[in-house]
C-alpha positions as CSV (number, residue, x, y, z in Angstrom):
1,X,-41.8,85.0,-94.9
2,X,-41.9,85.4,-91.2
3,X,-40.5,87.5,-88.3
4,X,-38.1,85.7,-85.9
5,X,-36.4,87.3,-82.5
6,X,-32.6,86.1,-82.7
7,X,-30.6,86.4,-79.3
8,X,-26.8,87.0,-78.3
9,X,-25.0,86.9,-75.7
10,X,-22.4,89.4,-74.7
11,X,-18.6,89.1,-72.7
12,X,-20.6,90.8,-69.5
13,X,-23.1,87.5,-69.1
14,X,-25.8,90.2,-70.8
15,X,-27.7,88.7,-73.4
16,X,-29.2,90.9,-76.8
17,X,-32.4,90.0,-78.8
18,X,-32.9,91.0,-82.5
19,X,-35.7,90.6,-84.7
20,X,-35.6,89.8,-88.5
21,X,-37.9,89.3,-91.3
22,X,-36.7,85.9,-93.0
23,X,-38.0,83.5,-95.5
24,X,-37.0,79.9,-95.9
25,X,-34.9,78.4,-99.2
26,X,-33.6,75.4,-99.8
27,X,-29.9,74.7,-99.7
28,X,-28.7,73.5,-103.3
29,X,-26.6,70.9,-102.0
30,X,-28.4,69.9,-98.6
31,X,-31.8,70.5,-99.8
32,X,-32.7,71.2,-96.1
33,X,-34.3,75.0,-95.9
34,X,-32.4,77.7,-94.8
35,X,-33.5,80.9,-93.3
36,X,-32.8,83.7,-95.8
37,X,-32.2,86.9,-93.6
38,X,-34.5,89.9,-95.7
39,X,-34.2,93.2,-93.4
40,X,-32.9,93.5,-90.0
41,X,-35.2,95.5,-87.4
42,X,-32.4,96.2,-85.0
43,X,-32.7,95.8,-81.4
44,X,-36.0,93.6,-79.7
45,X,-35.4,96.3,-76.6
46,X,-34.8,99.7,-79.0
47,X,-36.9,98.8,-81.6
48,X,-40.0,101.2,-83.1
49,X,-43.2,99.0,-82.1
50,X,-45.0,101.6,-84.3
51,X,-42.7,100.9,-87.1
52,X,-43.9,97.0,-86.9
53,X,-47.5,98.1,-86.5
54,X,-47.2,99.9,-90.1
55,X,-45.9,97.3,-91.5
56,X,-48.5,94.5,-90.2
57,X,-51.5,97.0,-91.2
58,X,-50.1,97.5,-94.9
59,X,-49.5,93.6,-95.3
60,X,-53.1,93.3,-93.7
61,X,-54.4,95.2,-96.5
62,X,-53.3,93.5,-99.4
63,X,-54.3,90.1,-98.1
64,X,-57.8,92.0,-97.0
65,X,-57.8,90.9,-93.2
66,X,-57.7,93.3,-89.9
67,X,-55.2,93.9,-87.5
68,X,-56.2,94.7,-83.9
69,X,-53.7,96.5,-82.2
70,X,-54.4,96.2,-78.6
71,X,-52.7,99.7,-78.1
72,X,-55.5,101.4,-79.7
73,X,-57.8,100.0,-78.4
74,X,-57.0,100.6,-75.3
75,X,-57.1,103.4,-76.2
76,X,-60.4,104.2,-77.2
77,X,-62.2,102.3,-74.1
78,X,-59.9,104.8,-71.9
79,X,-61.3,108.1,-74.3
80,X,-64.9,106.8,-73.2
81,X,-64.3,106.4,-70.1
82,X,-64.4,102.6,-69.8
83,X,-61.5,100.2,-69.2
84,X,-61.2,96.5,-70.8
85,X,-63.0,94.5,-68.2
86,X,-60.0,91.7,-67.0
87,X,-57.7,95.0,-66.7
88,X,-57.0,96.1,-63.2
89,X,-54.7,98.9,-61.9
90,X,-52.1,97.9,-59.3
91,X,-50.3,101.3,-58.8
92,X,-47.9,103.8,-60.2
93,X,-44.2,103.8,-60.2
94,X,-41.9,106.6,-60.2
95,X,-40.5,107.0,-63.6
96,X,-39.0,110.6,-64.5
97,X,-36.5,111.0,-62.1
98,X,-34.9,107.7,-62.8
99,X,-35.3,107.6,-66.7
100,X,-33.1,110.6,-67.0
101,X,-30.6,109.4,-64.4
102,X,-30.0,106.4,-66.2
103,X,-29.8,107.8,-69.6
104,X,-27.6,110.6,-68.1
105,X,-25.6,107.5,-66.6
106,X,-24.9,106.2,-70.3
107,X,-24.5,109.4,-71.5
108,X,-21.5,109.9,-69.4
109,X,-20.0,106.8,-69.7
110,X,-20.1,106.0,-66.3
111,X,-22.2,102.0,-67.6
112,X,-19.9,101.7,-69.9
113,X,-16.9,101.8,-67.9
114,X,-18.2,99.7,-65.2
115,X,-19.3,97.1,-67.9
116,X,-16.1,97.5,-69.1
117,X,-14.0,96.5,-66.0
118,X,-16.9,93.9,-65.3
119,X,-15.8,91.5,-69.1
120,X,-12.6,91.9,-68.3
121,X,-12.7,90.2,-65.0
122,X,-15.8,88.2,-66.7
123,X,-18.2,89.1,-64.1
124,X,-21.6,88.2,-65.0
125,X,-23.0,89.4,-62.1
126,X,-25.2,92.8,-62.0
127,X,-23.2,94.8,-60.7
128,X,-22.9,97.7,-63.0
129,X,-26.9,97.7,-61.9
130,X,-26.4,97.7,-58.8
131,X,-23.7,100.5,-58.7
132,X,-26.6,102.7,-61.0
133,X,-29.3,101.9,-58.5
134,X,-27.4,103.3,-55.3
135,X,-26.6,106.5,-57.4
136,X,-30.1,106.9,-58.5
137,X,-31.4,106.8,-54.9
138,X,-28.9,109.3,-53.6
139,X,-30.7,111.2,-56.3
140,X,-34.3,110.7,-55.1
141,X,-34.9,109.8,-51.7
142,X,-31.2,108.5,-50.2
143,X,-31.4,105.0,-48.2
144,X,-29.2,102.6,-46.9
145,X,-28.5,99.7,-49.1
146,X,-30.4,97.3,-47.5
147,X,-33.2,100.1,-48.3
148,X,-32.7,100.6,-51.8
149,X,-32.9,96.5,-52.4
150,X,-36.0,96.2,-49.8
151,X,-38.2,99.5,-50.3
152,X,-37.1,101.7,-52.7
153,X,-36.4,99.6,-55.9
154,X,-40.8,99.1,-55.8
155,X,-41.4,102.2,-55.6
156,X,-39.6,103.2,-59.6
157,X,-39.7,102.1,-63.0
158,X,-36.0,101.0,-63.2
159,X,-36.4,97.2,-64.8
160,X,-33.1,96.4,-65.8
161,X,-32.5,96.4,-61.7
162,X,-35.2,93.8,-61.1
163,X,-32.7,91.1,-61.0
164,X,-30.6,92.9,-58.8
165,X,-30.1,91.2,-54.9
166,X,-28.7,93.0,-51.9
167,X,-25.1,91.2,-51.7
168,X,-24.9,92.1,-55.4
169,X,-24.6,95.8,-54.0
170,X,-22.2,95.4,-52.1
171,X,-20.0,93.4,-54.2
172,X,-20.5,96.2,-56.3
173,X,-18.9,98.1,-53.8
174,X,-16.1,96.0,-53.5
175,X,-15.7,96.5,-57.5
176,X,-15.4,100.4,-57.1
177,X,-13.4,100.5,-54.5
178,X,-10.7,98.3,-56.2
179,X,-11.2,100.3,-59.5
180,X,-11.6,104.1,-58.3
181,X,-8.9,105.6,-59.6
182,X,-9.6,103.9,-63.3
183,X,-13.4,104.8,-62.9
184,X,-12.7,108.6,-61.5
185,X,-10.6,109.2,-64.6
186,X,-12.5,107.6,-67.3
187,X,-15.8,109.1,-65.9
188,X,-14.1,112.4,-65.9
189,X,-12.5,112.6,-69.3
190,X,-15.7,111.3,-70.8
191,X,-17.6,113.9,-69.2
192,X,-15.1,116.6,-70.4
193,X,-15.2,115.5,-74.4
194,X,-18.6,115.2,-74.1
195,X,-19.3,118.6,-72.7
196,X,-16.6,120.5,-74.3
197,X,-14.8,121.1,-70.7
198,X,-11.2,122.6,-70.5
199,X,-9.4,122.0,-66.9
200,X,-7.9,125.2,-66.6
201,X,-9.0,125.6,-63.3
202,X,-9.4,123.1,-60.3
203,X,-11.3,123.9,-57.2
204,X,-10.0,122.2,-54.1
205,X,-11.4,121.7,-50.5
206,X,-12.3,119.3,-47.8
207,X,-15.2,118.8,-45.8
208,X,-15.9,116.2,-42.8
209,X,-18.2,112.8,-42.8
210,X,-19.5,111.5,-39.6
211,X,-20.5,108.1,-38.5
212,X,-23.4,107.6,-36.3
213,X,-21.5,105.9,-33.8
214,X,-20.8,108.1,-29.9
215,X,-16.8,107.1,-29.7
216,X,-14.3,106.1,-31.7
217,X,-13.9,102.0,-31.9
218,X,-9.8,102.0,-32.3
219,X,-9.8,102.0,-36.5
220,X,-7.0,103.4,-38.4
221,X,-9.2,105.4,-40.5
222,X,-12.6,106.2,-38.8
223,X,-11.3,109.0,-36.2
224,X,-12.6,111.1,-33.5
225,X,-12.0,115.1,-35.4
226,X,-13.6,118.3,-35.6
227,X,-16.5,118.6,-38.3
228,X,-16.8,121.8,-40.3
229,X,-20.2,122.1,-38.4
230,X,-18.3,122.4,-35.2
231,X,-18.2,119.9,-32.1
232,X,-16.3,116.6,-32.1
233,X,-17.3,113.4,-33.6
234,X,-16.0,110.0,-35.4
235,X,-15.4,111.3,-38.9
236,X,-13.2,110.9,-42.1
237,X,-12.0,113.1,-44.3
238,X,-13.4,113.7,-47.7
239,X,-11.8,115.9,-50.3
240,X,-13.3,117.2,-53.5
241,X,-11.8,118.5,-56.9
242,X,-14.0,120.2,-58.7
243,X,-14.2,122.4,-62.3
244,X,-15.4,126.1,-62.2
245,X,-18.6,125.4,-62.7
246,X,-18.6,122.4,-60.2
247,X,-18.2,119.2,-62.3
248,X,-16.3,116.7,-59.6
249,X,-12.5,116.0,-61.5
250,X,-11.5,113.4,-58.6
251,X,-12.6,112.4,-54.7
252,X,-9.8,111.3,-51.9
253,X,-10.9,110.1,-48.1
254,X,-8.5,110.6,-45.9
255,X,-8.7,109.6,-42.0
256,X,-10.6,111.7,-39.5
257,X,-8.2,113.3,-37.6
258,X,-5.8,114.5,-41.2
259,X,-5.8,118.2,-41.2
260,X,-6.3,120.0,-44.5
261,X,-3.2,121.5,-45.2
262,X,-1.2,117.8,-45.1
263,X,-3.7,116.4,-47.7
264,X,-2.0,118.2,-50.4
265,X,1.0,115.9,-51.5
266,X,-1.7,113.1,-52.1
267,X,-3.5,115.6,-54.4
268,X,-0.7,116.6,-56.4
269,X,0.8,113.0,-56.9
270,X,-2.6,111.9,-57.8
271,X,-3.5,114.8,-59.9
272,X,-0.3,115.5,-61.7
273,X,-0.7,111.6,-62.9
274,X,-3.7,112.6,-64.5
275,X,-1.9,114.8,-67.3
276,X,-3.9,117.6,-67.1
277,X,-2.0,120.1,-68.5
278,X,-2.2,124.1,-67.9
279,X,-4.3,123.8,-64.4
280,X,-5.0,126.5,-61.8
281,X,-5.4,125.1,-58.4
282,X,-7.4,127.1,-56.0
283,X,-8.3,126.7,-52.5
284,X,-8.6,128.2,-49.5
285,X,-6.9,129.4,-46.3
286,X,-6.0,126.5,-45.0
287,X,-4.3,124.7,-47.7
288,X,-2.3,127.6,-47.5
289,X,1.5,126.8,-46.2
290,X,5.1,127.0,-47.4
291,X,5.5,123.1,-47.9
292,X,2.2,123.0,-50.0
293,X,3.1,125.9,-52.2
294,X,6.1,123.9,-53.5
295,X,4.0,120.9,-53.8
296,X,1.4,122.2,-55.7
297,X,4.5,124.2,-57.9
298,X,5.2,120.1,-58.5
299,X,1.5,119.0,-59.4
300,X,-0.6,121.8,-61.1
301,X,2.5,124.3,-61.9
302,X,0.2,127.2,-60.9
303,X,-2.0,127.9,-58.1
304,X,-4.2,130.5,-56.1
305,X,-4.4,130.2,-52.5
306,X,-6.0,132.3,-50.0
307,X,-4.1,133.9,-46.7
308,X,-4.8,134.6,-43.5
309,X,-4.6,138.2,-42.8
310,X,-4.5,138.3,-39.7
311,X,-1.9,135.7,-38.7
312,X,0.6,136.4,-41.5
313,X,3.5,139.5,-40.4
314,X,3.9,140.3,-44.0
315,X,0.9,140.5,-44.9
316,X,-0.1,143.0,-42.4
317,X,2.6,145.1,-43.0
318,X,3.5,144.8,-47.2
319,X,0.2,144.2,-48.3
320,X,-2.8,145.5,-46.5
321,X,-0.7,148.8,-46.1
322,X,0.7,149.2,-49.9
323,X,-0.8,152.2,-51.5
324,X,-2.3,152.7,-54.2
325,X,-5.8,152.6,-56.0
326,X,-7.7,149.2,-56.7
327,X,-8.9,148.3,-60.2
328,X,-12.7,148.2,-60.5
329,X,-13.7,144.7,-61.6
330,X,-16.9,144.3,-61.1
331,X,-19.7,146.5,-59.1
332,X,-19.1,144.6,-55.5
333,X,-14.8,143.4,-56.7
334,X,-12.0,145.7,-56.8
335,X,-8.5,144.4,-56.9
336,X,-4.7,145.5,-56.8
337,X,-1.8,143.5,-57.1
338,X,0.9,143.9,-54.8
339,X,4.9,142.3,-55.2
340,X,6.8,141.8,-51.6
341,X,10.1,140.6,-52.5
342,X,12.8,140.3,-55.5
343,X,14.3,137.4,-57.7
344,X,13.3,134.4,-56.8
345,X,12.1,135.3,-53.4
346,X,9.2,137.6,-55.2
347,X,6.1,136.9,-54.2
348,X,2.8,138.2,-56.3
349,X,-0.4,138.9,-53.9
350,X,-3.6,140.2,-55.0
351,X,-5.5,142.2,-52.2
352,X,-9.4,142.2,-53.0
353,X,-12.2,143.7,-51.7
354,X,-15.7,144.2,-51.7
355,X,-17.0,147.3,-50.5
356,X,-20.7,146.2,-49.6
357,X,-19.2,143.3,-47.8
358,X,-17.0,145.7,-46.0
359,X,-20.0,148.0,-45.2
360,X,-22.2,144.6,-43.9
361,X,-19.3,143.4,-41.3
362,X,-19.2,147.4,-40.2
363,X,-22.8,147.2,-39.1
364,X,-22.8,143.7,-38.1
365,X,-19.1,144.7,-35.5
366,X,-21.4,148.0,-34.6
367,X,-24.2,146.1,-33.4
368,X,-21.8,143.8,-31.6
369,X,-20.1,146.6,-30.2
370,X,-23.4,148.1,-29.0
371,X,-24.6,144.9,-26.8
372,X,-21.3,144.2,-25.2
373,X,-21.6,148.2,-23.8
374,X,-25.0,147.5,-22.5
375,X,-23.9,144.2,-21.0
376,X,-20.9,145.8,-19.2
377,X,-23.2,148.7,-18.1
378,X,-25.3,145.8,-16.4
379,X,-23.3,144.6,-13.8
380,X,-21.4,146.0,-11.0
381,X,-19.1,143.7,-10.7
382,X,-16.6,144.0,-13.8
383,X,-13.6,141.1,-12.8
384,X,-13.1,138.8,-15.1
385,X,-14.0,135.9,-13.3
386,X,-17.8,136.7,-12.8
387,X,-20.3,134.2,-13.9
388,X,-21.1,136.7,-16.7
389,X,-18.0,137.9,-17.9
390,X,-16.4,134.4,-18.1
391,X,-19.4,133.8,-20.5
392,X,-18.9,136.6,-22.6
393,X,-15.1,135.5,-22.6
394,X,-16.1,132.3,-24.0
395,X,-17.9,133.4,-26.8
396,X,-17.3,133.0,-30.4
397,X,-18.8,136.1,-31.3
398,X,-17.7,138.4,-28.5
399,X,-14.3,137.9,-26.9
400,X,-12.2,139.1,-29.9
401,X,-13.6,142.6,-28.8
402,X,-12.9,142.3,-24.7
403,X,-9.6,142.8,-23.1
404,X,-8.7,141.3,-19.4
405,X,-6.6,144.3,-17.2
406,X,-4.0,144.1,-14.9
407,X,-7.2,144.7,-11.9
408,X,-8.4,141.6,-13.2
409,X,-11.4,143.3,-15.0
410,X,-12.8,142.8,-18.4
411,X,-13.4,145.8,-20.4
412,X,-13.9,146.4,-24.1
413,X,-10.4,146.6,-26.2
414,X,-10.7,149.5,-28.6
415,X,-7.0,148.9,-30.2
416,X,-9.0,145.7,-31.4
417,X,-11.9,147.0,-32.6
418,X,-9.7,149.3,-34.7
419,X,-7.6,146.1,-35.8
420,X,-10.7,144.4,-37.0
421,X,-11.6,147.4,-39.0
422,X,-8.6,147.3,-41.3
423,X,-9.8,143.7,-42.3
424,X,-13.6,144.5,-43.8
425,X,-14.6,143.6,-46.9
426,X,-10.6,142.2,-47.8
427,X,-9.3,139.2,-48.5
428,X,-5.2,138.8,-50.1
429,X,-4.3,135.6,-52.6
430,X,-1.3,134.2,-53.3
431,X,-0.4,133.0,-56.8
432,X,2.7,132.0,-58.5
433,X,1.2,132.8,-62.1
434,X,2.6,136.1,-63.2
435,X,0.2,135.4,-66.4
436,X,-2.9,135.3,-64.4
437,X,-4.7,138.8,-65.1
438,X,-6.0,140.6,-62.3
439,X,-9.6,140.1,-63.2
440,X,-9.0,136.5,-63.8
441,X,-7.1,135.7,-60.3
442,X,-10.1,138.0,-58.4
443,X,-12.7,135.9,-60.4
444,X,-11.3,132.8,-60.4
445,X,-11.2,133.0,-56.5
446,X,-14.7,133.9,-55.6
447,X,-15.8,131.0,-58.1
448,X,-14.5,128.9,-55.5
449,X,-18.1,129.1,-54.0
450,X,-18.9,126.8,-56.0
451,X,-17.3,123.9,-54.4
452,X,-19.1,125.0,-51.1
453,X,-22.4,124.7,-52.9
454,X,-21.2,121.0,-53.8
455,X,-20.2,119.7,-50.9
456,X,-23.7,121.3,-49.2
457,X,-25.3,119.2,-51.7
458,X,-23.5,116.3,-50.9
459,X,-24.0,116.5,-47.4
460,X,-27.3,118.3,-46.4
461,X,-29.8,118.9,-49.5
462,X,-29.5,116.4,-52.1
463,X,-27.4,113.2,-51.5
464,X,-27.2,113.4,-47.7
465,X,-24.1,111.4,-48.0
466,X,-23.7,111.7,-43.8
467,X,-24.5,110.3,-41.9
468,X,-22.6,107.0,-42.6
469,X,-23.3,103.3,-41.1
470,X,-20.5,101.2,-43.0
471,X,-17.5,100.2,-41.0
472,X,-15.3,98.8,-43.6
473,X,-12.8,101.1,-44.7
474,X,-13.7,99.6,-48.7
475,X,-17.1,100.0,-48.5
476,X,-16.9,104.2,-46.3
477,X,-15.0,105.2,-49.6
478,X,-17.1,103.6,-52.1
479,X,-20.4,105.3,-50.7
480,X,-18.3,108.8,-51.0
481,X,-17.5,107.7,-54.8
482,X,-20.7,106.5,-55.4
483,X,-22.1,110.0,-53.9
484,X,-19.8,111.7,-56.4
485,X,-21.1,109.9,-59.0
486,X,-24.4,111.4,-57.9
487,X,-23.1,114.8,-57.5
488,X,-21.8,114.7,-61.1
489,X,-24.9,113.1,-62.6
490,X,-26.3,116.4,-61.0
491,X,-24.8,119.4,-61.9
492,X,-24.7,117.9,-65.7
493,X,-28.1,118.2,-65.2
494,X,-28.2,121.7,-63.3
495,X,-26.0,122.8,-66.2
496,X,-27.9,122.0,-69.4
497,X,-31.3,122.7,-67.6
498,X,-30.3,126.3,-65.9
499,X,-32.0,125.0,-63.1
500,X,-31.5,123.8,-59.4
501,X,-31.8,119.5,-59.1
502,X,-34.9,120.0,-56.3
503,X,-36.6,122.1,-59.3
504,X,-35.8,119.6,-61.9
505,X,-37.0,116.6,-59.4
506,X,-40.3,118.2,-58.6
507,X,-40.6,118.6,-62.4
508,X,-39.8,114.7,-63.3
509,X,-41.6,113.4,-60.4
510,X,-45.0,113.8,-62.7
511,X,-43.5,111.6,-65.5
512,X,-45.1,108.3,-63.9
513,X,-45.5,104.2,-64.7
514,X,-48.3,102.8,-64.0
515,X,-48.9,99.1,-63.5
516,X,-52.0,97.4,-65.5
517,X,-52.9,93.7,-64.9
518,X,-54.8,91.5,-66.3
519,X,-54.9,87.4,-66.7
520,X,-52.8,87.5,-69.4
521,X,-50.2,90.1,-69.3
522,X,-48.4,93.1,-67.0
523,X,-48.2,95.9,-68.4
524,X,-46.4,99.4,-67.5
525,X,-47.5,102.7,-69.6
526,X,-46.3,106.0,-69.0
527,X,-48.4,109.1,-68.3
528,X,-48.6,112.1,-70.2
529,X,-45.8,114.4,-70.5
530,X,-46.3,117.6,-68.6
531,X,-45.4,120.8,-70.3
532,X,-42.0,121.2,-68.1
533,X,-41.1,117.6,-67.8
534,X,-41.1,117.6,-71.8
535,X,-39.1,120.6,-71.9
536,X,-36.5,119.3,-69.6
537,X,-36.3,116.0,-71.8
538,X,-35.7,118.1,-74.4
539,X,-32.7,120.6,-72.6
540,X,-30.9,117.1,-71.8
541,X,-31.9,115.5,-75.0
542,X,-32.8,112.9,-74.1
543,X,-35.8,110.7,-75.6
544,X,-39.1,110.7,-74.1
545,X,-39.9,107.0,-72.9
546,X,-42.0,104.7,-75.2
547,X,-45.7,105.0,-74.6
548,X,-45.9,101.6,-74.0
549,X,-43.3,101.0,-71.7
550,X,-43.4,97.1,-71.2
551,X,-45.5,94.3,-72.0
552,X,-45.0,91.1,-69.8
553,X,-46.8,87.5,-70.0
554,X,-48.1,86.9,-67.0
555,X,-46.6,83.4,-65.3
């Protein structure tokens, strides 16, 4: 009777190990022995070393000889303070962080579908690896590709990306890019069974993603535009659908220089091939026009969109002037619904407001107020093309309040200051869902902070996914994709944890691998759990890693 390690290999080029406890018999016809297969262990890389520890001490004591497990004693020398003498440490390796994103990874399907894609076209390169590697370091300390292959692969316990060399990423790039739409919706719909997640509502917006390059270089798609930060720069567009509660449903990049309201038809053919069902589109002034409005009638069915007050004639006059009394939803929300029209001209707006919001932009138009007074009181010399008033004419935050005269002198425009007035604290939606409560609509609305909240991750806190150094028009969408990978690996995480990613981080970063060496072997062992890191594990249930967490002969 003996153990024996078995092997396979898979579609993908990937190759299996299995271990078996066998004895030989002799074939009756042949007479040539024959392994006889007794119990099957399961996996070489999944399998319980304690299990096979057990079992070697239990057959040790029947044939009355010891077992040394080099585990233990270890072990022990460590409790006394002394280590085995041909053992040295070479350093630690960053193991938490990347043990959950991988499992997370798996858990969401996301290997699975690139391993997928990968046997049909029977790749056997890496590049399902790959793809997981550039994710993972958006999630820790983001890089450039050629820094995730050359600095920080050392620097964490990720082993199945050993193999892994820098063209492979970007062939792996290639790969997305070809298969995005496939990936985006398998990804999704995986992560929806999994978590339980009904698409009745879908948050829509766009942000901007600059290159670090000072003009534009004649390219179709990198174009000189106006980032949400302000200024002008070479950018591209990047859109973002998003659940309620900020899961990413599908990305789109659009050229620098596309303005938001266009980039709806591309939504809506995309979306509506998706097969959502009953879904609520929501987003923000500026997707806001008559041509969208029927579009997204086409793709969603129903939607809730934002208006500007101030630029909209029926607005001002039907719906910020309707009397009546709003509906208390919550302490800082009160809503009433107002109906301009009849038939099938009717249109259904909801006028919001929050009353300490209203009070805040009081004070803060007050205070405003009160230092363009004590600047006009400064100077003599009031005509509008003075140094100083052609300053205060140009500012953001002061010219909506100043009025030029027929004298050629700037004053301050009272008529405006009672115009602004009218607006605090308000904001009117526009929905074609007459089923929509008014709670619901109000609610469902300000939830679209949440997509702000993403997109501040992807760009500034987390993922940093500007500024960008690819050129190819492939490879600028496959870092976006690969960032919303990131993005959705985590806010799973934010969700089942009830906590912020830089807390959960800080909390994983003490889960550690540490590298032993000796003449013989390399071997990686895992610290002690602290208290939070094991609660975490146990919030995303996922297993704590082996103790032991590789043992390697050395060459």
């Amino acid at each position: 009777m003996y153990l024996r390690k078995v092997s396979r290999k898979n579609n993908d080029g990937s190759v299996v190990e299995y271990y078996q406890l066998a004895h030989n018999e002799r074939h009756p016809v042949t007479r040539k022995p024959v392994a006889k297969i007794i119990h099957h262990f399961g996996r070489a890389d999944q399998i319980d070393r304690d299990m096979l520890v057990r079992l070697c001490s239990s057959i040790a004591r029947v044939c009355d000889v010891s077992v040394v497990n080099p585990e233990n004693v270890e072990s022990k020398q460590m409790e006394s303070g002394a280590f085995p003498k041909d053992l040295k440490i070479i350093g630690t390796r960053i193991l938490g962080t990347v043990w959950v994103i991988e499992q997370l990874w798996e858990k969401l399907g996301i290997g699975k579908t690139l391993r997928d894609i990968c046997a049909r076209k029977k790749i056997a390169a890496p590049y399902e690896r790959a793809l997981l590697a550039m994710t993972a370091n958006r999630l820790c300390a983001p890089e450039s590709k050629l820094g995730v292959w050359d600095r920080w692969l050392s620097k964490v316990f990720l082993p199945s990306c050993d193999d892994i060399e820098l063209d492979h990423m970007y062939e792996a790039m290639d790969l997305l890019h070809e298969h995005s739409e496939q990936i985006e919706k398998s990804i999704f719909f995986s992560t929806a069974n999994l978590f339980n997640r009904t698409v009745d509502l879908i948050f829509y917006d766009t942000t901007t993603a600059s290159f670090s390059i000072d003009a534009g270089d004649g390219d179709e798609f990198r174009k000189i535009g106006r980032p949400k930060e302000g200024g002008w720069s070479v950018q591209v567009i990047v859109a973002l659908a998003v659940t309620s509660d900020g899961l990413p449903v599908r990305s789109w990049i659009f050229p620098g220089n596309t303005t938001d309201v266009t980039t709806v038809s591309k939504v809506r053919e995309d979306l509506r091939g998706w097969n959502l069902g009953r879904a609520l589109f929501i987003a923000d002034a500026g997707m806001n026009s008559v041509d969208n409005r029927e579009e997204l009638s086409k793709a969603c069915g129903k939607y809730i969109l934002a208006c500007r007050m101030s630029s909209v004639d029926e607005i001002k006059k039907d719906v910020l002037n309707k009397p009546g009394r709003y509906t208390q939803i919550k302490d800082n929300l009160q809503a009433k619904e107002v109906i301009v029209g009849d038939g099938e001209r009717r249109r259904r707006y909801i006028l919001c407001y929050n009353p300490t919001e209203a009070e805040r932009q009081k004070k803060h138009r007050l205070e405003l107020v009160a230092i363009l007074k004590a600047e006009l009181e400064k100077h003599k010399d009031k005509t509008a093309s003075a140094k100083w008033a052609i300053e205060l004419l140009a500012s953001q935050r002061f010219k909506r309040y100043l009025l030029i005269t027929e004298e050629n002198t700037i004053r301050i425009d009272q008529g405006k200051i009672r115009e602004a007035a009218k607006y605090d604290g308000k904001w009117v939606l526009q929905t074609n869902d007459d089923t929509i409560s008014l709670e619901d609509a109000a609610c469902g609305y300000r939830s679209l902070l949440v997509i702000e909240r993403c997109f501040r991750s992807l760009k500034k806190t987390q993922i940093r996914m500007t500024p960008m150094y690819h050129w190819l028009q492939r490879r600028i969408e496959s870092h976006v994709r690969i960032c919303v990978m990131a993005l959705l690996i985590q806010r799973v995480a934010e969700i089942e944890c009830k906590a912020s990613w830089g807390q959960i981080r800080h909390s994983l970063e003490t889960l550690q691998a540490t590298e032993f060496f000796s003449i013989n072997h390399r071997i990686f062992r895992r610290n002690e759990l602290s208290a939070e890191a094991s609660l975490l594990l146990e919030k995303l249930k996922i297993p704590v890693p082996k103790a032991v967490l590789s043992i390697e002969k050395s060459s």
